[in-house]
C-alpha positions as CSV (number, residue, x, y, z in Angstrom):
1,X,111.0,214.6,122.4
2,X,110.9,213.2,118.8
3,X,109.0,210.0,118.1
4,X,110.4,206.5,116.9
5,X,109.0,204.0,114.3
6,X,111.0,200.6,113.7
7,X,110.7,198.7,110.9
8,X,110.4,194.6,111.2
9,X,109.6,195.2,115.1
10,X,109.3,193.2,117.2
11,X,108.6,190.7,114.9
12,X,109.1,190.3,111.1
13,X,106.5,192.4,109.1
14,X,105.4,194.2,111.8
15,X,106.4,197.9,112.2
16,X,106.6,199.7,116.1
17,X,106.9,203.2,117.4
18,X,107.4,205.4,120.7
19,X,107.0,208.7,122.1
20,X,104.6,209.5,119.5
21,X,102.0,212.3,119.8
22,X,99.4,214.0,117.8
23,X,98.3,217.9,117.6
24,X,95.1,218.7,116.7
25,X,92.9,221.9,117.0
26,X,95.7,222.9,119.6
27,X,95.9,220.4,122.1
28,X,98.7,217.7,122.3
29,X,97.4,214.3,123.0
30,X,100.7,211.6,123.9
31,X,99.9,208.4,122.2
32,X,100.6,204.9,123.8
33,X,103.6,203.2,122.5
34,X,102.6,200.0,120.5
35,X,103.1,197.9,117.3
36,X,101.3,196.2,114.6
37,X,101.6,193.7,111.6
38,X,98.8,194.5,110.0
39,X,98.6,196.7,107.1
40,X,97.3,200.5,108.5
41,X,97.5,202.7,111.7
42,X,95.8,205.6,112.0
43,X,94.8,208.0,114.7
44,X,90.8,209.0,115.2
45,X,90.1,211.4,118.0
46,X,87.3,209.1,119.4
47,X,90.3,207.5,120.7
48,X,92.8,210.0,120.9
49,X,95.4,208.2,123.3
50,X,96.2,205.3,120.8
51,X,96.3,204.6,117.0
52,X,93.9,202.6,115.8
53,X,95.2,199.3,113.6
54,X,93.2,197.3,110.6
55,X,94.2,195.2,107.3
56,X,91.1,197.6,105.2
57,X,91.7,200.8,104.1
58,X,90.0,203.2,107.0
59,X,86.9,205.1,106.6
60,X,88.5,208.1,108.0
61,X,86.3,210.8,109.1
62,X,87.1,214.8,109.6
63,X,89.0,214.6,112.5
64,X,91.0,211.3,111.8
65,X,94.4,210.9,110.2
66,X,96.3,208.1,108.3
67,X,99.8,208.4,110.6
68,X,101.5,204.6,109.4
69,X,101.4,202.5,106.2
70,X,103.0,198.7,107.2
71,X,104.4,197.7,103.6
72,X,105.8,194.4,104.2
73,X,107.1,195.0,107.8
74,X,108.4,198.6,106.4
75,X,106.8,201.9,108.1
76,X,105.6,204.5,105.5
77,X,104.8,207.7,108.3
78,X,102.2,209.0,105.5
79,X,101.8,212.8,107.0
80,X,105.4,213.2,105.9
81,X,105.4,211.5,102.1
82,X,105.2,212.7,99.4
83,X,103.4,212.9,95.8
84,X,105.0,210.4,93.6
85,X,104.6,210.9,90.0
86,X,103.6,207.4,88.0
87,X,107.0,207.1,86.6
88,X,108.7,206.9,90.1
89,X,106.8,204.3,91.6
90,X,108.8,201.2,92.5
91,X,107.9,197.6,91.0
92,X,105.6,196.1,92.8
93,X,104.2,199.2,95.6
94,X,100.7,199.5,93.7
95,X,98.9,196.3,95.1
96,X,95.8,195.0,93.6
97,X,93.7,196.0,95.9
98,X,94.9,199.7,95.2
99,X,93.9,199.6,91.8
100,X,89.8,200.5,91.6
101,X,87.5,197.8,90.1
102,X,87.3,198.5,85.6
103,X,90.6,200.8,86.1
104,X,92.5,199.1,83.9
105,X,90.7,198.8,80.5
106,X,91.6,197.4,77.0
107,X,92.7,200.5,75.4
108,X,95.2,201.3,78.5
109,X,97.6,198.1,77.1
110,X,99.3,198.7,74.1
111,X,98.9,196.2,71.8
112,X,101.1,193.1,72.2
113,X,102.1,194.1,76.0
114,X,100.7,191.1,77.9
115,X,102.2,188.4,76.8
116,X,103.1,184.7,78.3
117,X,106.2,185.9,79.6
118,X,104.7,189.4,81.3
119,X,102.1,187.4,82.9
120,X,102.4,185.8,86.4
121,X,101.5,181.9,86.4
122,X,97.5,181.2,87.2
123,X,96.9,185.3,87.5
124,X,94.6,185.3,85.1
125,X,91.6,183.7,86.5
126,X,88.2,182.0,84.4
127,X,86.2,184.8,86.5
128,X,88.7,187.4,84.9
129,X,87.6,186.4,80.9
130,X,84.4,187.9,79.3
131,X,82.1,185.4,77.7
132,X,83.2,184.6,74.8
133,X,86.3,186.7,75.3
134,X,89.0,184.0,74.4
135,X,87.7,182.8,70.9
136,X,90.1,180.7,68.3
137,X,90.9,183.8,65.6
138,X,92.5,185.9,68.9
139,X,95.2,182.3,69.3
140,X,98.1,182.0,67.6
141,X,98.3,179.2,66.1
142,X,99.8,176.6,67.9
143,X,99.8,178.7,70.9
144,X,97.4,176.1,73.1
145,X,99.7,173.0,74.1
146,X,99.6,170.6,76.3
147,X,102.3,172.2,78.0
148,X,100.4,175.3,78.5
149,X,97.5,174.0,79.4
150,X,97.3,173.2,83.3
151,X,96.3,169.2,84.4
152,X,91.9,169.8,84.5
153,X,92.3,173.3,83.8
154,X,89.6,172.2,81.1
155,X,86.3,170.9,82.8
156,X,83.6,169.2,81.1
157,X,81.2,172.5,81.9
158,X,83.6,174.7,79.5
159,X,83.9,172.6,76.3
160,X,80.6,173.5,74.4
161,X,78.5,170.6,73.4
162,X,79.7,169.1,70.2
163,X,82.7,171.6,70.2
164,X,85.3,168.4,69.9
165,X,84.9,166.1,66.8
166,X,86.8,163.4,65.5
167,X,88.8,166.0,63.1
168,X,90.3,167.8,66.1
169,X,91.9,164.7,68.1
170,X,95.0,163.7,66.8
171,X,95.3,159.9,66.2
172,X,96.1,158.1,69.5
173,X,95.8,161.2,71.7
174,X,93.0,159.9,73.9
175,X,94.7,156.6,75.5
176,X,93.0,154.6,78.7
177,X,95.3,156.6,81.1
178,X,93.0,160.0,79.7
179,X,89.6,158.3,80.3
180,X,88.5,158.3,83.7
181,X,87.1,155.1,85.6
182,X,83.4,154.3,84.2
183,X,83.3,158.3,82.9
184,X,82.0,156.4,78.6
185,X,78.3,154.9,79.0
186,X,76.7,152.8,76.0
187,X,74.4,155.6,75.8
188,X,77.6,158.0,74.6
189,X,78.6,155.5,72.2
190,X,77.0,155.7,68.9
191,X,75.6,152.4,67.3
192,X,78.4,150.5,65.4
193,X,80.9,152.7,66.5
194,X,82.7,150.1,68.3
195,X,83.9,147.1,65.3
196,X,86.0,144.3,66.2
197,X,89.1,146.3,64.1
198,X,89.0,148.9,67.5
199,X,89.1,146.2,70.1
200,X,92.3,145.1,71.2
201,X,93.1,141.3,71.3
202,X,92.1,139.9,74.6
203,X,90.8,143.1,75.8
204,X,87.2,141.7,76.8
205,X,87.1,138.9,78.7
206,X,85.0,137.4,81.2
207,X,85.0,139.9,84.5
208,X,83.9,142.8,81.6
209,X,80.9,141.2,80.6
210,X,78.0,141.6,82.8
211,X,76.3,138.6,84.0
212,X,73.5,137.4,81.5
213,X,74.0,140.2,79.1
214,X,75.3,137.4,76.3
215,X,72.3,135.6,75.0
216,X,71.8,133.1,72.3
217,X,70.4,136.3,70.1
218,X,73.9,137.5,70.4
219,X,75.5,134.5,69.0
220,X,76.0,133.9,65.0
221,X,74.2,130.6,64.0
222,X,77.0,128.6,63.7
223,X,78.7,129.0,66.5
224,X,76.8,126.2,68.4
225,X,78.8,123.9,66.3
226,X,82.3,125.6,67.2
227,X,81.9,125.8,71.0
228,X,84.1,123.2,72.7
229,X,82.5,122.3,76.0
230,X,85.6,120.3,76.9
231,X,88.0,123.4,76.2
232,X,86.0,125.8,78.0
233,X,87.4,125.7,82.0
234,X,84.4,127.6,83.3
235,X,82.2,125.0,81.8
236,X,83.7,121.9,82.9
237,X,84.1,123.5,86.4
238,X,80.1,124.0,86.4
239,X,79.9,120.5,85.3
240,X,82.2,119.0,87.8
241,X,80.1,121.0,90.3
242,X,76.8,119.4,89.1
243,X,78.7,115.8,89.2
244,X,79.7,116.3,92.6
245,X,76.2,117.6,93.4
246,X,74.5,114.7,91.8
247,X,76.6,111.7,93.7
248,X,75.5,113.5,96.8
249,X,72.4,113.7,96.2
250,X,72.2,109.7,95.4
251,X,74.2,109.2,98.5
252,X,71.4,111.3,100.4
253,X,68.7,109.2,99.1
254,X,70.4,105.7,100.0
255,X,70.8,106.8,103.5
256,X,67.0,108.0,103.2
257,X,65.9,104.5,102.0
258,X,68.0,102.3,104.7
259,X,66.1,104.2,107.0
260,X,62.8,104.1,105.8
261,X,63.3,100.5,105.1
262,X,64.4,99.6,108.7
263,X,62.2,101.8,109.8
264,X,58.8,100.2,107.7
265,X,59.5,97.0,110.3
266,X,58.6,98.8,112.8
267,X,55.7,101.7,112.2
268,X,53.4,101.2,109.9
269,X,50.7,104.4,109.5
270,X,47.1,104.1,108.6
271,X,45.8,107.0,107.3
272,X,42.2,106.1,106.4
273,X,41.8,104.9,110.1
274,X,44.6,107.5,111.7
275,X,46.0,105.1,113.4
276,X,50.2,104.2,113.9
277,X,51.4,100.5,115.0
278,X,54.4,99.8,116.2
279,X,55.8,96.1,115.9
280,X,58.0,94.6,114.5
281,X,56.8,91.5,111.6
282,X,58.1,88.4,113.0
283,X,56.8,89.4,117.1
284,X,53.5,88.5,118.7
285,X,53.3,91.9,120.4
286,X,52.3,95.4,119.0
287,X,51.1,98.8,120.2
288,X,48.6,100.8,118.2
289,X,47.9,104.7,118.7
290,X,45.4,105.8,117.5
291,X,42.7,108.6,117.9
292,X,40.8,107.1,120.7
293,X,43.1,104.4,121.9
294,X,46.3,103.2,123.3
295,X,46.0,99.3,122.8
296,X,47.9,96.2,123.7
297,X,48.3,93.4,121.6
298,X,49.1,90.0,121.6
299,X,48.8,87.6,118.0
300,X,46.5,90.5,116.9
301,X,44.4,90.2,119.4
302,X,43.8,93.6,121.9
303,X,44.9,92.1,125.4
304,X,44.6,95.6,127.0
305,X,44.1,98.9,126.3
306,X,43.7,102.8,127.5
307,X,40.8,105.4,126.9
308,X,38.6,107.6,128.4
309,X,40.9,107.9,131.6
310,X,40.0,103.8,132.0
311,X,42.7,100.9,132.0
312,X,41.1,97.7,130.3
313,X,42.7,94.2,130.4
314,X,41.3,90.7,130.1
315,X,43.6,89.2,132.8
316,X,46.0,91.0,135.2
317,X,48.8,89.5,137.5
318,X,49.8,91.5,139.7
319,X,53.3,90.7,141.2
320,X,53.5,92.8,145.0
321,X,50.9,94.9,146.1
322,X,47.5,96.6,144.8
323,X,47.3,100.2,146.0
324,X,44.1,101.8,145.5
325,X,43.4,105.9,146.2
326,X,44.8,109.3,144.8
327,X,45.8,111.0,147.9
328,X,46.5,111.3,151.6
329,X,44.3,112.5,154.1
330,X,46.3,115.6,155.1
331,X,45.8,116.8,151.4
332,X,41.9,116.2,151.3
333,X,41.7,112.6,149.7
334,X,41.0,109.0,151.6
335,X,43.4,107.9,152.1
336,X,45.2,104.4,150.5
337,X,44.0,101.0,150.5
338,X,46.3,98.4,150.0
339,X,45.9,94.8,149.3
340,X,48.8,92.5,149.3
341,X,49.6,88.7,149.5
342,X,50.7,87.0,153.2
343,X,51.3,83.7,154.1
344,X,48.1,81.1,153.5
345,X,45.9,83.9,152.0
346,X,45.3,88.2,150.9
347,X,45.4,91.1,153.1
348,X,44.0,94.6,152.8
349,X,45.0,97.7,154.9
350,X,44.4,100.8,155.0
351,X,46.4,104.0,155.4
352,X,46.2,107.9,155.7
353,X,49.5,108.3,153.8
C-alpha cells in the first residue's frame, strides 16, 4: 500500500501523512500515522515506529534519514527530490538560516546590486555593519533624509562626540518639539551662548526660574530705581499678606493685654518670696500660696492658715457638730467623738462608726 502526505493538514502550515513505512538493512518497519507544523521530520531507527519532528536542522546520524521538509504548510518528501541547480531555485526557498554564517561576502555582489529598492525595510540591522563600515565618502549625497532615517533610529551612543557642529544643522531644524523634557543642562551650554537676541519674548517667566537663583548680583545697578513695587502683583500680594499678618498680630496682643490686665486684679506673683496672692484690690480677703503655706487673710492680717499637716486659726465658729477621729473601729482606728450643741448646754458622744 502506498503512503499519503497532505499538505496544510489538519491545520494551516502543518503537513500529515499515512500508511507510511521505512526499509532499512531489510526489514520493513510501518510508521505511525501523524502530523506536524514544525519545520522537519525525519526517521532515526532509535525510534523506528514514528518520525521524529523539530524546528532545527537534525543531527542525523548513520542510520537516520530526512523523510519530510514542512515549507510553509507544503510537504517536500526529500528521499525523492531532486538536485536543483542555482538558477532554478524559486524566489524566496533559500531561508536565512540556510545560508552559512560569512557566505555571502563583498565580492559575491556586483557592484551597485543592493540598493534602497532591493532591500527589505529594517533588514539591515546596526549588528549587521562593520565599524566604521558606513562612512560619509560611501553616501551619496543627499542620500540621508529625514525621510529615510527611521524616528530614534539615531541614539545618542552612535553620534561620535563632537561629530555635530553648528555648520551641519540647518537653521531652525532643532525646534522644542526635537529636544526632549530636561535632556540640555547649564553644564552643556557654553558661557554666553544664550544672549537676550535667542530668547523669545515672554519665554522666561516666573515658574522657570528656580527659587532664589535671582540675586541682587544678578541685577544691573539701576534697576533698583525702575522696579515698580505697586506694578508687580506678586509683590503686593506678599505685602497684603504681611498686612493681614500684622493686624492679627495686634488683635492677638489686645486680647493678651485685657487678660493680663483683668487678670493683675486678681493674682499677683512674688518671685523673690515664691509666693502667689489671690484677691482682688478693693476686698478685705486674700489667699496666699506659697512654699510653706496656704494662708487666710483678712485686712492683711493672716486669720488662718495650713502647714505641716496642721490647721491654724485665731477664732473658730463652728456651726453643727465637731467630729474628731480618722476611722472606725472595724477598720483599726478609735472610733469618732463627737461634740455638738443641745438645749441649755454641749454634748460629746462617742461612736464606733
Amino acid at each position: 500500500m502506498s503512503y499519503s502526505v497532505f499538505h496544510n493538514t489538519p491545520v494551516a502550515g502543518a503537513i500529515q501523512w499515512e500508511n507510511l513505512s521505512m526499509q532499512y538493512e531489510g526489514e520493513t518497519y510501518l510508521i505511525a500515522d501523524g502530523y506536524t507544523n514544525t519545520r522537519y521530520a525525519y526517521w532515526a531507527l532509535a525510534y523506528p515506529n514514528n518520525l521524529v519532528v523539530t524546528d532545527d536542522y537534525p543531527s542525523l546520524g548513520p542510520d537516520d534519514c530526512l523523510v519530510f521538509v514542512n515549507k510553509g504548510g507544503i510537504a517536500i518528501t526529500v528521499p525523492y527530490a531532486s538536485v536543483i541547480a542555482g538558477d532554478l531555485l524559486i524566489p524566496g526557498s533559500v531561508l536565512a538560516d540556510a545560508i552559512a554564517a560569512n557566505a555571502i561576502t563583498t565580492e559575491k555582489i556586483a557592484a551597485g546590486a543592493v540598493t534602497a529598492n532591493t532591500v527589505a525595510a529594517n533588514a539591515i540591522g546596526t549588528n549587521a555593519l562593520a565599524a566604521g563600515a558606513v562612512t560619509t565618502d560611501v553616501l551619496a549625497a543627499g542620500a540621508v533624509t529625514s525621510n529615510t532615517v527611521a524616528a530614534n533610529a539615531i541614539g545618542a551612543s552612535a553620534i561620535a562626540a563632537d561629530a555635530i557642529t553648528a555648520d551641519k544643522i540647518v537653521a531652525g531644524a532643532v525646534t522644542a518639539e526635537k529636544i526632549a523634557s530636561k535632556t540640555i543642562t547649564a553644564n552643556q551650554i557654553a558661557a554666553g551662548a544664550i544672549t537676550a537676541d535667542k530668547i523669545q519674548a515672554n519665554a522666561i517667566d516666573a515658574s522657570k526660574i528656580k527659587a532664589g537663583s535671582v540675586t541682587t548680583n544678578h541685577l544691573a545697578p539701576g534697576f533698583g530705581s525702575q522696579l515698580v513695587i505697586g506694578s508687580n502683583p506678586a509683590i503686593m500680594q506678599v505685602s497684603d499678606a504681611v498686612e493681614a499678618e500684622t493686624q492679627r498680630a495686634e488683635s492677638v496682643e489686645a486680647g493678651l493685654k485685657d487678660f493680663t490686665d483683668k487678670a493683675n486684679a486678681f493674682f499677683v506673683f512674688d518671685l523673690v518670696d515664691g509666693s502667689m496672692t489671690i484677691g482682688k484690690a478693693d476686698s478685705p480677703f486674700s489667699s496666699q500660696f506659697s512654699t510653706t503655706m496656704l494662708a487666710f487673710k483678712q485686712n492683711g492680717v493672716e486669720v488662718a492658715y495650713l502647714s505641716n499637716n496642721k490647721l491654724y486659726i485665731k477664732t473658730g465658729h463652728i456651726l453643727d457638730i465637731l467630729t474628731i477621729g480618722d476611722k472606725p473601729v472595724v477598720q483599726g482606728g478609735d472610733g469618732f467623738f463627737d461634740m455638738d450643741t443641745v438645749a441649755g448646754g454641749l454634748r460629746g458622744s462617742w461612736r464606733a462608726s
